[in-house]
C-alpha positions as CSV (number, residue, x, y, z in Angstrom):
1,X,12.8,57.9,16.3
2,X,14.6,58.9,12.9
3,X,18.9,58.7,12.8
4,X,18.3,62.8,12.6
5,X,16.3,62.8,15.7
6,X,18.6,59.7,17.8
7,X,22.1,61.4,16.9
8,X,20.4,65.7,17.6
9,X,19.5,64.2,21.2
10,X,22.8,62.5,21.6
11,X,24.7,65.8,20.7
12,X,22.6,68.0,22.9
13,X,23.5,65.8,26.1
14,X,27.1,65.8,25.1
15,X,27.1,68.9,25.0
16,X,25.4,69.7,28.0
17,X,27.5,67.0,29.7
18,X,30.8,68.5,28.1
19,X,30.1,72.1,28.8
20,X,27.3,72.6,30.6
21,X,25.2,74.0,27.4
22,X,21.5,73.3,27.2
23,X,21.0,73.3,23.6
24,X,17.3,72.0,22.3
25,X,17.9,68.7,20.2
26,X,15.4,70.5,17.8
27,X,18.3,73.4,16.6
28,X,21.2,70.6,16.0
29,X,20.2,69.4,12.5
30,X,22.8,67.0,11.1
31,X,23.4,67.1,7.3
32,X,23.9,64.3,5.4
33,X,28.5,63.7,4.9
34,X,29.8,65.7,2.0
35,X,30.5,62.7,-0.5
36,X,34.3,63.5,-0.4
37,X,34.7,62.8,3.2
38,X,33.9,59.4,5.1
39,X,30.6,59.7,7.4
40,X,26.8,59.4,7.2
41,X,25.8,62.6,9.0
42,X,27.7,65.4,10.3
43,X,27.5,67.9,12.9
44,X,28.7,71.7,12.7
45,X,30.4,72.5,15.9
46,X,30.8,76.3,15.8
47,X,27.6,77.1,18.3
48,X,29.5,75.1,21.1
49,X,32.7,77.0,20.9
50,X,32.4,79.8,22.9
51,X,31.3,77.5,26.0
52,X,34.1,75.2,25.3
53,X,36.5,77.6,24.8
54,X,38.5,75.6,22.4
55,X,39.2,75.6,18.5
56,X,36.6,74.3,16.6
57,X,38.7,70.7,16.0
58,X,39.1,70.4,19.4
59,X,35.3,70.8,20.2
60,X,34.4,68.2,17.3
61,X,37.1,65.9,18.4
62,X,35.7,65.8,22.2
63,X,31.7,65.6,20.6
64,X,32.6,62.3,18.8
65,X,34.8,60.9,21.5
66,X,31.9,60.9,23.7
67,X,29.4,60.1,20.7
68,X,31.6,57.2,19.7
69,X,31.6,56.2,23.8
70,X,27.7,56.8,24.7
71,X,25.4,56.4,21.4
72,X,25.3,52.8,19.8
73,X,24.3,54.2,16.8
74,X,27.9,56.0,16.4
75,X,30.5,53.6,15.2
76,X,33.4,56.0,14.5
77,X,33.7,59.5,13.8
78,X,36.3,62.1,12.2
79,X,36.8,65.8,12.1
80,X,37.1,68.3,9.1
81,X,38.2,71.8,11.0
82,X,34.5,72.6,12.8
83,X,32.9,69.7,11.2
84,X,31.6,66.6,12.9
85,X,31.5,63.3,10.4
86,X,29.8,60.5,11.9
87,X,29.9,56.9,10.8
88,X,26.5,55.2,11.9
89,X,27.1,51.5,12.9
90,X,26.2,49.6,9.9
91,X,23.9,47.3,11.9
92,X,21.9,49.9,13.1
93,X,20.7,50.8,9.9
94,X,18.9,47.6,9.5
95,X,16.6,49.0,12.6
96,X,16.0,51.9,10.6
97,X,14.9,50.1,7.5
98,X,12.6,48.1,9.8
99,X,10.9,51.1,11.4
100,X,10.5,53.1,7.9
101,X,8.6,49.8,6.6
102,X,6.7,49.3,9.9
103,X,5.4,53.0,9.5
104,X,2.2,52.8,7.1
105,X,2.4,56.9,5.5
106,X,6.1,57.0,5.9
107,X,6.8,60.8,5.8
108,X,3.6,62.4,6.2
109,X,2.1,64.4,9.1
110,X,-1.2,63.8,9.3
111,X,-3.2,66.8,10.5
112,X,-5.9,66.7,13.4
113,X,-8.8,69.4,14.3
114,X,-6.4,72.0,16.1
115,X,-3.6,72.0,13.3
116,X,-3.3,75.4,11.9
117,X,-5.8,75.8,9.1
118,X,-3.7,77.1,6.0
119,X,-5.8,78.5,3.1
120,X,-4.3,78.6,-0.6
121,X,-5.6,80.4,-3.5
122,X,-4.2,79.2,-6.7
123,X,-5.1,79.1,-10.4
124,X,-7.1,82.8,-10.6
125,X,-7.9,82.0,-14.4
126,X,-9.9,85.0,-16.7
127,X,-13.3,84.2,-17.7
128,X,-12.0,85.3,-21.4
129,X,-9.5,83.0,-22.8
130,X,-8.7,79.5,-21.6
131,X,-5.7,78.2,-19.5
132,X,-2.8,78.9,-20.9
133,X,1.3,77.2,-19.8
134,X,1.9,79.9,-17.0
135,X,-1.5,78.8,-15.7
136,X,-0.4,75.4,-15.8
137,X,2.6,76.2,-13.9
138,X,0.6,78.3,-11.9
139,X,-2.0,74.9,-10.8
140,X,0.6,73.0,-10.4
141,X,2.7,74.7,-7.5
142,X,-0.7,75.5,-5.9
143,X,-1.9,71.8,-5.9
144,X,1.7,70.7,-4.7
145,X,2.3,73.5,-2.1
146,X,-1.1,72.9,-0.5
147,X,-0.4,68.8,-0.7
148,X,2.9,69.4,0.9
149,X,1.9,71.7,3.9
150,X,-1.3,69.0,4.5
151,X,1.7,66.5,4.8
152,X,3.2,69.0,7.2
153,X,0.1,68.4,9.3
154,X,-1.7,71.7,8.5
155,X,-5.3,71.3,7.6
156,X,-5.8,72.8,4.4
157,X,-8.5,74.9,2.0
158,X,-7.5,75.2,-1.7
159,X,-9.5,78.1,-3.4
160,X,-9.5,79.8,-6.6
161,X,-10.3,83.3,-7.5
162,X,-12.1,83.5,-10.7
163,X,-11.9,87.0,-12.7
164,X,-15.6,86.7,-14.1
165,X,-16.0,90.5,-14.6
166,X,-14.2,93.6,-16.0
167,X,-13.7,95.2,-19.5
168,X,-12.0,92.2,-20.6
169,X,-14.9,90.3,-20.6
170,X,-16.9,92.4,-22.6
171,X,-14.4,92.6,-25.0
172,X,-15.3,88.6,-25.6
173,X,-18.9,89.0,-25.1
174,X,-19.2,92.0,-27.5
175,X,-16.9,90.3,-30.2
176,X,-19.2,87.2,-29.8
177,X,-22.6,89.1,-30.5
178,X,-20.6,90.8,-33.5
179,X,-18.6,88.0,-35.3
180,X,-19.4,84.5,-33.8
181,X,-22.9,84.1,-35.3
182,X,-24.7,82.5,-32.7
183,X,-21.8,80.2,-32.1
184,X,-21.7,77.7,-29.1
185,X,-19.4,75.0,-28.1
186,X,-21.4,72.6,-29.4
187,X,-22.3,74.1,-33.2
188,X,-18.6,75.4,-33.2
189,X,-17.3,71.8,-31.9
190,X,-14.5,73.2,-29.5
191,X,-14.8,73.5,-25.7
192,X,-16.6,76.9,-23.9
193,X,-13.1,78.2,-23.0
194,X,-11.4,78.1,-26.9
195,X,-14.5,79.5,-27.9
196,X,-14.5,82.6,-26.5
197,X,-10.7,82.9,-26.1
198,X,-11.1,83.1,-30.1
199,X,-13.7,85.7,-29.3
200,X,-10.8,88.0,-27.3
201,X,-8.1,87.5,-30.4
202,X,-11.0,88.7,-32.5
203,X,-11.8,92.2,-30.8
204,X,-7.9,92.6,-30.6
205,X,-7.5,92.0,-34.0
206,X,-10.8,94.3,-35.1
207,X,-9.8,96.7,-33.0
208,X,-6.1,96.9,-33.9
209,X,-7.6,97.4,-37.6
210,X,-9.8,99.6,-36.4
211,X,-7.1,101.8,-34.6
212,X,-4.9,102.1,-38.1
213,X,-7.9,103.3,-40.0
214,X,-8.9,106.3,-37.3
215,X,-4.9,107.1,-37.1
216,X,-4.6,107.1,-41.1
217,X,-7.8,108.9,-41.2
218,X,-7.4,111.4,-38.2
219,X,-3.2,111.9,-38.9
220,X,-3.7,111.5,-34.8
221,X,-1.5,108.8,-32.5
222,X,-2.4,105.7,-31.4
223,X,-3.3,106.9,-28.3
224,X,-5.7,109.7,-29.7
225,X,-7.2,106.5,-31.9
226,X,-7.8,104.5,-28.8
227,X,-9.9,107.4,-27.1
228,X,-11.8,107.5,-30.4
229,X,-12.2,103.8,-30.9
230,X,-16.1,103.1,-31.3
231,X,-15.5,99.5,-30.8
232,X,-13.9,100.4,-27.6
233,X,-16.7,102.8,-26.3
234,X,-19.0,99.6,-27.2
235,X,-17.2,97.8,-24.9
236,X,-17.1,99.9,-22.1
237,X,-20.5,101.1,-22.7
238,X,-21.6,97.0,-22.1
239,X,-19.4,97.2,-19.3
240,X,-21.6,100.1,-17.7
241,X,-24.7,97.8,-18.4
242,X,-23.3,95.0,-16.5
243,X,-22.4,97.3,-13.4
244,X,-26.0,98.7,-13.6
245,X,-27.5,94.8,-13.8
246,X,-29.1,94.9,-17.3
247,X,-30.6,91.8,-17.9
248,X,-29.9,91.4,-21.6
249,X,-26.0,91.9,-20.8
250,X,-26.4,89.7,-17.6
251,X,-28.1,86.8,-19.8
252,X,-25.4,86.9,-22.3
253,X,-22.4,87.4,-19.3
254,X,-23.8,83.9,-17.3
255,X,-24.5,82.0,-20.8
256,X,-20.9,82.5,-22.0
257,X,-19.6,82.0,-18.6
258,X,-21.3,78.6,-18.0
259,X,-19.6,77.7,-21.2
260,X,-16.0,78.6,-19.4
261,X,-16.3,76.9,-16.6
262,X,-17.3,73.7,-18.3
263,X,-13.6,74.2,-20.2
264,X,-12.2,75.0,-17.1
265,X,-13.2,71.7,-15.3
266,X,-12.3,69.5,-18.0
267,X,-8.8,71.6,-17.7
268,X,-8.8,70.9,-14.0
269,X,-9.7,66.9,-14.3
270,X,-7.1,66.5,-17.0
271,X,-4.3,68.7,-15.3
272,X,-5.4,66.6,-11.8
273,X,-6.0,69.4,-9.5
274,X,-8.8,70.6,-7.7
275,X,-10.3,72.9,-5.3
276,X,-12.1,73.4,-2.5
277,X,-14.0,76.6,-2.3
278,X,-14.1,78.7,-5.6
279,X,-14.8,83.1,-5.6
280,X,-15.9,84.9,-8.1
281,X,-14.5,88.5,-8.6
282,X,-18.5,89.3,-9.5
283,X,-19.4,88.1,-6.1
284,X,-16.3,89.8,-4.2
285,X,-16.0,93.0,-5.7
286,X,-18.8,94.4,-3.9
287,X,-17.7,93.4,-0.4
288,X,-14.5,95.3,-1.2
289,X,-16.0,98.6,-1.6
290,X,-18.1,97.9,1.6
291,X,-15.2,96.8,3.5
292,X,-13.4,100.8,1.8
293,X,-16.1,102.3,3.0
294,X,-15.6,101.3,5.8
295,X,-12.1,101.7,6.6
296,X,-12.7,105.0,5.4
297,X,-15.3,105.7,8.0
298,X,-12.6,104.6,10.2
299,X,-10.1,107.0,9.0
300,X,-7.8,104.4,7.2
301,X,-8.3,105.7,3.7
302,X,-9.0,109.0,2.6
303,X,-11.1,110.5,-0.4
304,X,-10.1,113.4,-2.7
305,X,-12.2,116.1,-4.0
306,X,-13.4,114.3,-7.3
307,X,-14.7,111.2,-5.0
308,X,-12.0,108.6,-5.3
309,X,-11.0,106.8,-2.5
310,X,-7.4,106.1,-1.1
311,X,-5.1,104.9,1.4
312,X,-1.9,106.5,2.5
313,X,1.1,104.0,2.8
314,X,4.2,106.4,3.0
315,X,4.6,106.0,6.5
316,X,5.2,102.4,5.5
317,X,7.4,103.2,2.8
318,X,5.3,102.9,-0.4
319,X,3.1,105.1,-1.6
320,X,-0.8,106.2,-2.2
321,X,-3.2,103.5,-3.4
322,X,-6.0,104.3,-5.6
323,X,-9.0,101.7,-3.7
324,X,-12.3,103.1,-5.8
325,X,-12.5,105.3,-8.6
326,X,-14.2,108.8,-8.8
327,X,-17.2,107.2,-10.4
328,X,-16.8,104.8,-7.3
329,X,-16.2,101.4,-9.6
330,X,-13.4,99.3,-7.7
331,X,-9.8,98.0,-8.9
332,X,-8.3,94.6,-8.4
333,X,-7.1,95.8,-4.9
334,X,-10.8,96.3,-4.1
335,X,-11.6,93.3,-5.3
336,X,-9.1,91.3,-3.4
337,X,-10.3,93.2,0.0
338,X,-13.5,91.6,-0.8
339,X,-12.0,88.0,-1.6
340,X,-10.8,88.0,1.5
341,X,-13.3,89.3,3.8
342,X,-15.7,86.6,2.3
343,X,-12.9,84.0,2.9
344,X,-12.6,85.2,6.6
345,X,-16.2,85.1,7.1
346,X,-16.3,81.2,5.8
347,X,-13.0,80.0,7.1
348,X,-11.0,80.4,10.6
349,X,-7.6,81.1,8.6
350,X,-4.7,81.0,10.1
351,X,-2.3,81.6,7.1
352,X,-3.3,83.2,3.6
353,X,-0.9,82.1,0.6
354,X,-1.6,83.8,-2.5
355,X,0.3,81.8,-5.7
356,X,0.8,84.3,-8.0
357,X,3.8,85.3,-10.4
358,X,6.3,87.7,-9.2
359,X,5.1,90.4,-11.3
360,X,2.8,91.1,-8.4
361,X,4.6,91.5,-5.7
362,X,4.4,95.5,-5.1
363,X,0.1,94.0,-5.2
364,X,0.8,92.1,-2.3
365,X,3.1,94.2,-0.4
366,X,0.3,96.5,-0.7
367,X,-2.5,93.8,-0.1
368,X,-0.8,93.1,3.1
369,X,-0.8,96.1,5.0
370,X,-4.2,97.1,3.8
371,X,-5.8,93.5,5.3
372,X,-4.0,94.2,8.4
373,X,-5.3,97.9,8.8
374,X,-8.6,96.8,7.9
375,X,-8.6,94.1,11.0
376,X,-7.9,90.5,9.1
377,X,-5.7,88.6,11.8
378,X,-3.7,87.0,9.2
379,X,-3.7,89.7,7.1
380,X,0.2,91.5,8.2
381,X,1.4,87.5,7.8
382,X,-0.1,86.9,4.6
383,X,2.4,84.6,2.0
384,X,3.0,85.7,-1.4
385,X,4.2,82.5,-3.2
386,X,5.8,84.7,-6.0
387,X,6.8,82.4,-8.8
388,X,9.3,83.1,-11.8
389,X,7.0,82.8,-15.2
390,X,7.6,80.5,-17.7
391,X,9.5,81.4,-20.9
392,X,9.5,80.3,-24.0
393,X,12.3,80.0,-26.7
394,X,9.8,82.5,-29.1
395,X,9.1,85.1,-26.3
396,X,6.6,85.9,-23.6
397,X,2.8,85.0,-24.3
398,X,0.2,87.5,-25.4
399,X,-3.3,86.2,-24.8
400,X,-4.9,88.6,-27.3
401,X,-2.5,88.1,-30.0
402,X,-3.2,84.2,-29.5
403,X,0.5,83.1,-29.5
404,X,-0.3,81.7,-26.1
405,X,0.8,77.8,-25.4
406,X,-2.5,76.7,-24.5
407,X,-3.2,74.3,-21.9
408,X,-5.3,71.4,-23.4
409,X,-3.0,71.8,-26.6
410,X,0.3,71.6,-24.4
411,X,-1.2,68.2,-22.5
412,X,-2.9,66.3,-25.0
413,X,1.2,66.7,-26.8
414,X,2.6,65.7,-24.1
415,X,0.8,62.7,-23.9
416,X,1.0,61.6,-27.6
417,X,4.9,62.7,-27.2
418,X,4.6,60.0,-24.3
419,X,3.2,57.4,-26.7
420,X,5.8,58.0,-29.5
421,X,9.0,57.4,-27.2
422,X,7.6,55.0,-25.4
423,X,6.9,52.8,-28.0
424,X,10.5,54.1,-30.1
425,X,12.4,53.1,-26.9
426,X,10.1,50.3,-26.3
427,X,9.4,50.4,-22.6
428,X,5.6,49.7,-23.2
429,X,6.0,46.2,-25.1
430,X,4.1,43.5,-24.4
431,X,1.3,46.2,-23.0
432,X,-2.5,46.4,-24.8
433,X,-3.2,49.2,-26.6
434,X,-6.0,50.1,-23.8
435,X,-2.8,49.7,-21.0
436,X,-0.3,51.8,-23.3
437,X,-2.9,54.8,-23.5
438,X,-3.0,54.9,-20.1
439,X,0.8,55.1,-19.4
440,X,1.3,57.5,-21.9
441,X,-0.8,59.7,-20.2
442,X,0.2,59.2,-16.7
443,X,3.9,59.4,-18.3
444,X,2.9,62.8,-20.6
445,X,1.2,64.3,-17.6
446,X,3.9,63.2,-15.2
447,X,6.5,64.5,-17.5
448,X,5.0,67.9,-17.5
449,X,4.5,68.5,-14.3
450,X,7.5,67.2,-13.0
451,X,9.4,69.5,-15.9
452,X,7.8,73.0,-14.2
453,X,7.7,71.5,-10.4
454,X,11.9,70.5,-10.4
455,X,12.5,74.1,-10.8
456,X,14.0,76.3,-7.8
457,X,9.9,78.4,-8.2
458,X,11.1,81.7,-7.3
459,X,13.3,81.2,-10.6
460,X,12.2,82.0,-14.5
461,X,12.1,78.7,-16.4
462,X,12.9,77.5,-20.2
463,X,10.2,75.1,-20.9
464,X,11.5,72.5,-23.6
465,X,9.1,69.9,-24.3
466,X,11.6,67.4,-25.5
467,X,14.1,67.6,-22.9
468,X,10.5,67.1,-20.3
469,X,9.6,63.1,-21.7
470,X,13.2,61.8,-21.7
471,X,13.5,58.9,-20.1
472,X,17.1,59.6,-18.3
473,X,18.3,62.3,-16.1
474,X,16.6,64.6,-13.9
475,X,12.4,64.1,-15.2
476,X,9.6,62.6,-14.4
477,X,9.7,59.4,-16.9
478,X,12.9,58.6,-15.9
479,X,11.4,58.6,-12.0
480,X,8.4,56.8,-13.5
481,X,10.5,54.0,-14.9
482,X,11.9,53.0,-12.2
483,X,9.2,53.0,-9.7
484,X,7.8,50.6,-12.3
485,X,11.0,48.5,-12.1
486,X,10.6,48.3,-8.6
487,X,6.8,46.9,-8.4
488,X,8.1,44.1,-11.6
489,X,11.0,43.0,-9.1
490,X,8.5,42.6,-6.6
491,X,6.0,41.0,-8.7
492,X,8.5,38.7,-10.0
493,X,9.4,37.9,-6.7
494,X,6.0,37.0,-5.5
495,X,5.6,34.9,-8.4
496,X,8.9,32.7,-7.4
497,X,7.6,32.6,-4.3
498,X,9.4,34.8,-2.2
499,X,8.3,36.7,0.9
500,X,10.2,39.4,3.2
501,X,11.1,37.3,6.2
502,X,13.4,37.9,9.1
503,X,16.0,39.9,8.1
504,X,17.3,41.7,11.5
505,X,20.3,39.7,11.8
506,X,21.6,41.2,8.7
507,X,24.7,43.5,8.6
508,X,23.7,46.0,5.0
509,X,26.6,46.5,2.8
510,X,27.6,50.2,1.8
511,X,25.0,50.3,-0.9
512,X,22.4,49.5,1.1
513,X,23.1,51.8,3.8
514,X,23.0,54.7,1.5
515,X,19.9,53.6,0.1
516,X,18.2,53.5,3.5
517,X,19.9,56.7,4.6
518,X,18.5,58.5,1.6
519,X,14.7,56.7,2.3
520,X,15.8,58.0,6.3
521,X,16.3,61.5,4.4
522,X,12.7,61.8,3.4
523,X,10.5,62.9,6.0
524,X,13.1,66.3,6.7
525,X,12.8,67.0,3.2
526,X,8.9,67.1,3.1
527,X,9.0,69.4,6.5
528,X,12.0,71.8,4.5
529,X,9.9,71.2,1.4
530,X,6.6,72.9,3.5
531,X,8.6,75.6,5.3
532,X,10.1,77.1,2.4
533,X,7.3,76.5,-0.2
534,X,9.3,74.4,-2.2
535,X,8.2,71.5,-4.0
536,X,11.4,71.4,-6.3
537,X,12.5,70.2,-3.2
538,X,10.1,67.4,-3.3
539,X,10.9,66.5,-6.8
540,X,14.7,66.8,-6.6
541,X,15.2,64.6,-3.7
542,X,12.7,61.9,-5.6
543,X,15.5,61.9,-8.2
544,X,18.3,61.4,-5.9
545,X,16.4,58.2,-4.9
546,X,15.2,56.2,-7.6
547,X,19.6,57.3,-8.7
548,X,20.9,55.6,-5.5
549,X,17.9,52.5,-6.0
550,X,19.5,52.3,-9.5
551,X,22.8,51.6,-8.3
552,X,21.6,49.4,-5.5
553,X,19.4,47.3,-8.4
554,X,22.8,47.2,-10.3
555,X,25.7,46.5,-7.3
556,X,23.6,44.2,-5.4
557,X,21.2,41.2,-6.6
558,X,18.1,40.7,-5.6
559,X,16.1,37.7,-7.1
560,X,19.3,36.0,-7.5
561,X,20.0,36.4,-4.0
562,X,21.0,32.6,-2.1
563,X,20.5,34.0,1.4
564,X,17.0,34.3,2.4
565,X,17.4,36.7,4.8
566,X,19.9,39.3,2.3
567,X,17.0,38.5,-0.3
568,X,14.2,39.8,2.1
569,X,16.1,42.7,3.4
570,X,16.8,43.4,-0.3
571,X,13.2,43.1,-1.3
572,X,12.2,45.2,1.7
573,X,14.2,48.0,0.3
574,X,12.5,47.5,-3.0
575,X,9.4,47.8,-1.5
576,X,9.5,50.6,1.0
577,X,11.9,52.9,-2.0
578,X,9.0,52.2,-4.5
579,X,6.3,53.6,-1.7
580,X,8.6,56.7,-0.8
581,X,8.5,57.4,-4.5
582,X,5.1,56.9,-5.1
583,X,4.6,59.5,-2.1
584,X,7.0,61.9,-2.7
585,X,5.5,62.0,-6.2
586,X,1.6,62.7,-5.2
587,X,3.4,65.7,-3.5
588,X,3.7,67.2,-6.2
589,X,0.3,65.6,-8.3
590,X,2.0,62.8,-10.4
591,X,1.0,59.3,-11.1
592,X,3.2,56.4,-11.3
593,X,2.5,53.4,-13.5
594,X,2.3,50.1,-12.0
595,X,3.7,48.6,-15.3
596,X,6.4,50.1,-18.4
């Protein structure tokens, strides 16, 4: 049982015992002592008042009296108005060290074949243009969140949504037939997704030119131009062939979508993240007017006279939503209707979680009551995991101006950035060249994703490249560094011989104690971390650790240690610190090097 757990337990039979409360040990979290005021934990007394009918000091003061009288793990205590400080007995904390190393996944919850089955969709890339930086943050709270709730115990089904179809792709695929000249990844040298990402610049840019000339021709506004633009009709008029299953369209739509994908997945391996089930919008879309159809059998949606279909949502405080056009083509709305009755019919979900930028949330408001009308269980409970986008010091990103940060561009600098201050500060001496590669990519990579994850996610973020690789304060090298301190003391130590022996009779010194308090910290912080969608969490708590290892490593000796047993509870520390870190951090996807 955790110090949490041992001291929540103690406070609910005081309290039962004082005043004759039942309170469940479960709602008395203690919080780790504000560093201004002596004490390990402390307790917030306020709930117990009323009962007591006493001030708030005088409720505390009785709590640790009988704490101090009937818990061994309580040495002392003090009171701070309605605030409870406890002091744990020093010597317990050895028995806590000892059960965090004794406990093989440390931390994790491990789910079995009745958790709840929690389904995430992340990533939802466009078949048109590669992945881009706010796809990259995107992936990388997906990939975390759905690692952090499987730690929770949940069994868990990562899915993507892939946007295959829609006048956006035929922008590409027309602009390729017009101006690539047969091009394919392998003539043009450059992966399937820069290819015809280049494709979508190209029609904006033709058709911006085109535009100016009708206007300048015409004396007519832009948006007279744009219902002129024969470049646009071409596009829509290939859209209208793909709806209607032409072949020669069709041939052309798979061909340059096999080439995507295969970007795509070298994307994915690179970036480390993965999936479980992928949709396709081509596949989905057509289940979603079914599923329209239907609830408009069923009176849920309504059509108006020039055949468009719609549901009424005032009564719920929103407004009408259009669900199929007059010519009866669906919207993204459809299309998500469809998404999810397919994932319904393939999985028993318990709880949806759509990762998707906050500049959808009206989407899912809407989503949400439409699922639940329509009959999906988890459809009224459904999570929007709205995320703040990422900003850059230029502006926001424009895929068909091609002033996006691209993905593969974005990674392959982080890792050479990696290599340069690695070998400038020289933590990779003494490495072969084979060796330093691969740090500087687990350390570029690592840096990244650490960089977008440390981030409150509901926030907008700055990204800033340099501030991301350096190897102090609050980033992922810095984290890096010293898990790879950790495994050289405990290399070196193996190599001199030593092994953890007996240590229980030892009494840890302050340092100590807040190092194994802050390991004891860890497996609340992955439960918070997974009921608040928060893998900033994750990543902030892994900094406060490898900080308070730091000044353990620099306060108290290790290999120079005379006592055998101080030496083995020291390297115990060493050794159960570097596996929290190394845990914490595949939370949230990143690698740690064995050697800097």
């Amino acid at each position: 049982m955790s110090i949490d757990n041992i001291i929540s337990n103690a406070v609910a039979r005081a309290v039962k015992e004082l005043y004759g409360v039942d309170s469940a040990p479960e709602s008395i979290i203690p919080q780790a002592t504000r560093k201004e005021f002596e004490g390990n934990l402390t307790i917030v007394v306020f709930p117990w008042v009323k009962a007591a009918r006493k001030a708030p000091e005088a409720v505390a003061a009785e709590i640790g009296q009988w704490l101090a009288q009937n818990e061994p793990a309580v040495e002392r205590f003090n009171v701070v108005k309605g605030f409870l400080n406890i002091v744990i007995a020093p010597r317990f904390w050895n028995g806590v060290l000892q059960s965090i190393a004794a406990t093989p996944r440390y931390g994790i919850t491990d789910p079995t074949p009745d958790s709840p089955l929690v389904m995430v969709e992340y990533s939802s890339p466009n078949t048109n243009k590669p992945l881009h930086l706010g796809h990259v943050r995107n992936n990388l709270l997906g990939y975390s969140l759905a690692e952090i709730l499987k730690a929770c115990g949940n069994r868990v089904v990562k899915t993507n949504i892939v946007n295959d179809r829609g006048i956006h792709i035929c922008k590409s695929m027309l602009a390729w037939q017009k101006w690539a000249n047969g091009a394919t990844p392998e003539s043009a040298g450059v992966k399937g997704d820069h290819l015809i990402g280049d494709c979508y610049v190209n029609f904006d840019k033709h058709y911006k030119a085109e535009l100016k000339e009708i206007m300048a021709a015409e004396n007519c506004s832009e948006e007279e131009a744009a219902a002129k633009s024969p470049l646009m009709e071409e596009a829509r008029e290939m859209l209208r062939r793909w709806e209607q299953g032409d072949p020669e369209v069709r041939a052309l739509w798979e061909k340059m979508n096999s080439w995507v994908y295969a970007g795509f997945d070298e994307t994915y391996r690179r970036m480390g993240v993965d999936f479980d089930k992928i949709y396709y919008e081509s596949q989905t879309y057509l289940q979603g007017k079914e599923k329209v159809l239907e609830g408009l059998r069923n009176g849920h949606m309504y059509r108006k006279d020039d055949g468009s279909v719609w549901a009424d949502l005032t009564a719920e405080g929103l407004d009408h939503k259009l669900l199929l056009r007059a010519d009866g083509t669906s919207v993204y709305m459809t299309q998500d209707i469809g998404t999810a009755k397919m994932r319904f019919d393939d999985f028993p979900i318990d709880r949806m979680i759509y990762v998707v930028g906050n500049e959808q949330n009206y989407h899912f408001q809407v989503l949400s009551l439409l699922l639940d009308r329509l009959g999906f269980k988890w459809g009224k409970d459904l999570v929007h995991f709205s995320y703040g986008m990422v900003e850059l010091p230029s502006g926001k990103m424009k895929s068909r101006e091609g002033t996006v940060v691209d993905a593969d561009d974005l990674m392959a600098s982080m890792v050479a950035d990696a290599r340069r201050v690695s070998d400038e500060m020289g933590k990779i001496q003494g490495l072969s060249d084979q060796e330093k590669d691969q740090v500087a990519e687990i350390v570029g990579l690592g840096a990244l994703k650490y960089f977008l994850l440390k981030v409150d996610p509901r926030k907008n973020m700055m990204f800033n490249p340099a501030e991301s690789i350096d190897f102090n304060g609050n980033t992922g090298p810095f984290i890096q560094y010293t898990y790879a301190r950790m495994r050289s003391v405990l290399r070196r130590a193996q190599a001199d011989g030593h092994t953890i022996t007996d240590y229980s009779a030892v009494v840890p010194n302050d340092r100590e104690i807040a190092l194994v308090q802050r390991l004891a910290d860890f497996p609340a912080t992955v439960r918070e971390a997974g009921r608040t969608f928060s893998p900033a969490l994750i990543a902030n708590y892994t900094y406060d650790l490898v900080k308070e290892y730091n000044q353990f490593y620099h306060d108290c000796p290790i290999l120079k240690e005379a006592d055998p047993a101080v030496l083995s509870l020291r390297l115990e520390l060493t050794e159960v610190t570097s596996r929290v870190v190394a845990t914490a951090m595949s939370l949230l996807g990143i690698s740690v090097p064995e050697r800097m």
